[in-house]
N, C-alpha and C positions, 0 to 999 in steps of 0.2 A: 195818453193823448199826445203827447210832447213826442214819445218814440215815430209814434205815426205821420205825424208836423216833419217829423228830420227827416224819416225815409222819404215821404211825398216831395220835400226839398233836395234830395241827393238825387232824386231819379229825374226830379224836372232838370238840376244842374247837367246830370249826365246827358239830358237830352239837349241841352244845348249846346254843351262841349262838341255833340257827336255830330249834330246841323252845321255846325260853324266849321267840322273837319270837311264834314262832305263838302258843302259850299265853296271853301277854299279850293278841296280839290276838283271839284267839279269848272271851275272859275281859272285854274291850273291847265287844265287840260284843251279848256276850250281856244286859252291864251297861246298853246302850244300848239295848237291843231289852226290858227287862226298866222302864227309866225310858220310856220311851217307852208300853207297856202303863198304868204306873201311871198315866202323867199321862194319857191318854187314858180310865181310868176314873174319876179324881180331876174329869174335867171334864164325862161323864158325868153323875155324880153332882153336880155343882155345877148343871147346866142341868137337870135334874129336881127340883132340889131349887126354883130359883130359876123353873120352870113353877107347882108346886104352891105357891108364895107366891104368884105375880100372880090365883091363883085363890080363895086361900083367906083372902089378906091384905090386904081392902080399903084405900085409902087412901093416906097417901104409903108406910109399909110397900110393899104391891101397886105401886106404882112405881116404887120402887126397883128392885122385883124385878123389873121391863118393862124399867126402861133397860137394866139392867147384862146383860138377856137379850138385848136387842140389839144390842147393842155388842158381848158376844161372839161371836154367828153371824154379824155382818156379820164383824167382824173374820179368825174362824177360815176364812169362806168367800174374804174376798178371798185369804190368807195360803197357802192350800193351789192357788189359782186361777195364785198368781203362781209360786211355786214348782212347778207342775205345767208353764207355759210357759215358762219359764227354760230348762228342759233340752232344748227343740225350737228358742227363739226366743232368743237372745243378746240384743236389743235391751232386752229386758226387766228387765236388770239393773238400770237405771236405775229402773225403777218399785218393782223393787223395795227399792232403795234408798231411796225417796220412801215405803215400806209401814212400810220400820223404822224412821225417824221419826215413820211418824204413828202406829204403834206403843207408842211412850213416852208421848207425849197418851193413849192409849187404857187401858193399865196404868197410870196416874195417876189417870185418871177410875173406872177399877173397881175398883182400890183404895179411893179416897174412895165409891165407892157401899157401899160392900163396909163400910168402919165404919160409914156413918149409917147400916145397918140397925139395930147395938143404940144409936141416937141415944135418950134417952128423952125428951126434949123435942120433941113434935112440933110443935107450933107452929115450931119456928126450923126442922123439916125441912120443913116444906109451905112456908117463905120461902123457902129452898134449889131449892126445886123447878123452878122457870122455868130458873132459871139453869142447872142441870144438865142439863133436857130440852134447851136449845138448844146447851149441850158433847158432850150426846151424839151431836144431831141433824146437827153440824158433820162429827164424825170419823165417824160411820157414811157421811155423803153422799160424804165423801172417799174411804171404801175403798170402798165398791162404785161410785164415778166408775172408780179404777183397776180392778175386777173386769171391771166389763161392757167398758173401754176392752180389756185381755188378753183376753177370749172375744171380740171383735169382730173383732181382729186378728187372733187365731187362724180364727175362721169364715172372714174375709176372703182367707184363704191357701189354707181348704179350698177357698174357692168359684173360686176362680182356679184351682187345680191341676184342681179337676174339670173344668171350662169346658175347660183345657187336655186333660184325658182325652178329655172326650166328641168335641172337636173332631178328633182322631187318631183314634177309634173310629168317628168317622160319615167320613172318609177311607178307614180301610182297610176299612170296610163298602161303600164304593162302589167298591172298587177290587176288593171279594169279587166283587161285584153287573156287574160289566163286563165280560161275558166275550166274546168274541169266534168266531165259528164259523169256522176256518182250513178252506180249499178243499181236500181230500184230494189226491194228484198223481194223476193222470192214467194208469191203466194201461198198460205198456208193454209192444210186440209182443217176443216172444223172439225173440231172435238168431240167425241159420242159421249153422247147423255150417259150418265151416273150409272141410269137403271137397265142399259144395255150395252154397260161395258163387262169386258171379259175376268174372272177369274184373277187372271196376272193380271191386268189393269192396260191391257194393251188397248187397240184400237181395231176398234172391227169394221169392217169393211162392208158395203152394200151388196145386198145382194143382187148378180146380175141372172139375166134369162137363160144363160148358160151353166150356171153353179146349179140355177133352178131345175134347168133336165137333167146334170147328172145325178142329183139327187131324189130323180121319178126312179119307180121298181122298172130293171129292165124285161124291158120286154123283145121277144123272139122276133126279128126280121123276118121267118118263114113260118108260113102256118101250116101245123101238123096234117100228115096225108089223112085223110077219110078213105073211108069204105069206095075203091072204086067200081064203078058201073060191070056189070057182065052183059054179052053181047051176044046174041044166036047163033054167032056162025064162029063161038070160040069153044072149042071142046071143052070137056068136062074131063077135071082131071082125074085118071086114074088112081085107082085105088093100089096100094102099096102091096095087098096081098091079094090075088087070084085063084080061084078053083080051077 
């Protein structure tokens, strides 16, 4: 009774160890699917916000709001490019290990874009300016070098695999296309029954209407003279000896 008291107790503990895993991670995920939403509207609304400045806000203001709008679409395009071929191409860990550093450069620079907006000296932001266009211009050239070199690579694998389809498809399409007319066999005479086969065991043949009358008795095409007619006005033949 006590053995069955502990099992009944280890399997209820186990069932709650295993609700409180799931729970946690159910509660995990949802947390992550829920930061995930925010920041994707958080960024949204940053890249809408920082369109309607480059338009509305001449100047080095409207510049700021160009670089730092480029530097995040380059960015966010290589960042999704690398991670989307990661999980098909292993190779690519490496690039994107080269993405998360240049990554840091890149939340360094839109950070510092990101305070000179409320700069109020403009003068010392339009001095700033060169120097920041060519840190922008550096790390955008750099992620999308890795961007287009991952879509290249990947293309370069399609274009292989396909080459290799088409080339098995225009094989088994000529091997569809080859067909061959095989020569029917030959119909074969039937077999003579057991009890009118020959002697040697050959095969005997039907008889035709022509085997049939050479084998009638022959008979004479001309029929033998008879006794011909005597006429009155044909002499009587003379006799051989005379008195």
């Amino acid at each position: 009774m006590e053995a069955v008291i502990t099992v009944v107790a280890l399997l209820f503990l186990l069932f709650v160890v295993l609700g409180a895993y799931a729970t946690v991670k159910v509660v995990g995920a949802a947390k992550r699917g829920v930061d995930r939403t925010i920041s994707q509207a958080r960024r949204t609304v940053e890249d809408t916000t920082l369109r309607a400045k480059t338009l509305a806000q001449p100047g080095p203001l409207g510049e700021l709001a160009q670089l730092r709008l480029k530097l995040r679409t380059s960015m966010r395009a290589t960042q999704d490019a690398l991670h989307a071929g990661v999980a098909e191409d292993q190779s690519l860990k490496e690039s994107l290990g080269l993405f998360e550093r240049l990554s840091v450069h890149g939340h360094e620079l839109d950070d510092e874009l990101k305070r000179l907006e409320t700069e109020p000296d403009r003068g010392a932001l339009a001095s700033r300016l060169p120097g920041l266009r060519e840190r922008t211009e550096r790390i955008t050239q750099s992620a999308d070098s890795l961007r287009w070199a991952a879509r290249d690579r990947a293309r370069r694998f399609a274009d292989d695999d396909l080459d290799a389809l088409s080339a098995q498809i225009d094989v088994e399409a000529g091997a569809l296309r080859h067909w061959t007319t095989e020569p029917k066999p030959a119909a074969s005479w039937p077999e003579a029954p057991a009890s009118e086969a020959s002697a040697s065991d050959g095969q005997t043949w039907p008889e035709s209407p022509a085997s049939q009358v050479a084998e009638e008795p022959t008979r004479s095409a001309i029929t033998p003279p008879g006794r011909r007619p005597t006429y009155p006005w044909q002499k009587k033949p003379r006799p051989e000896s005379t008195t």
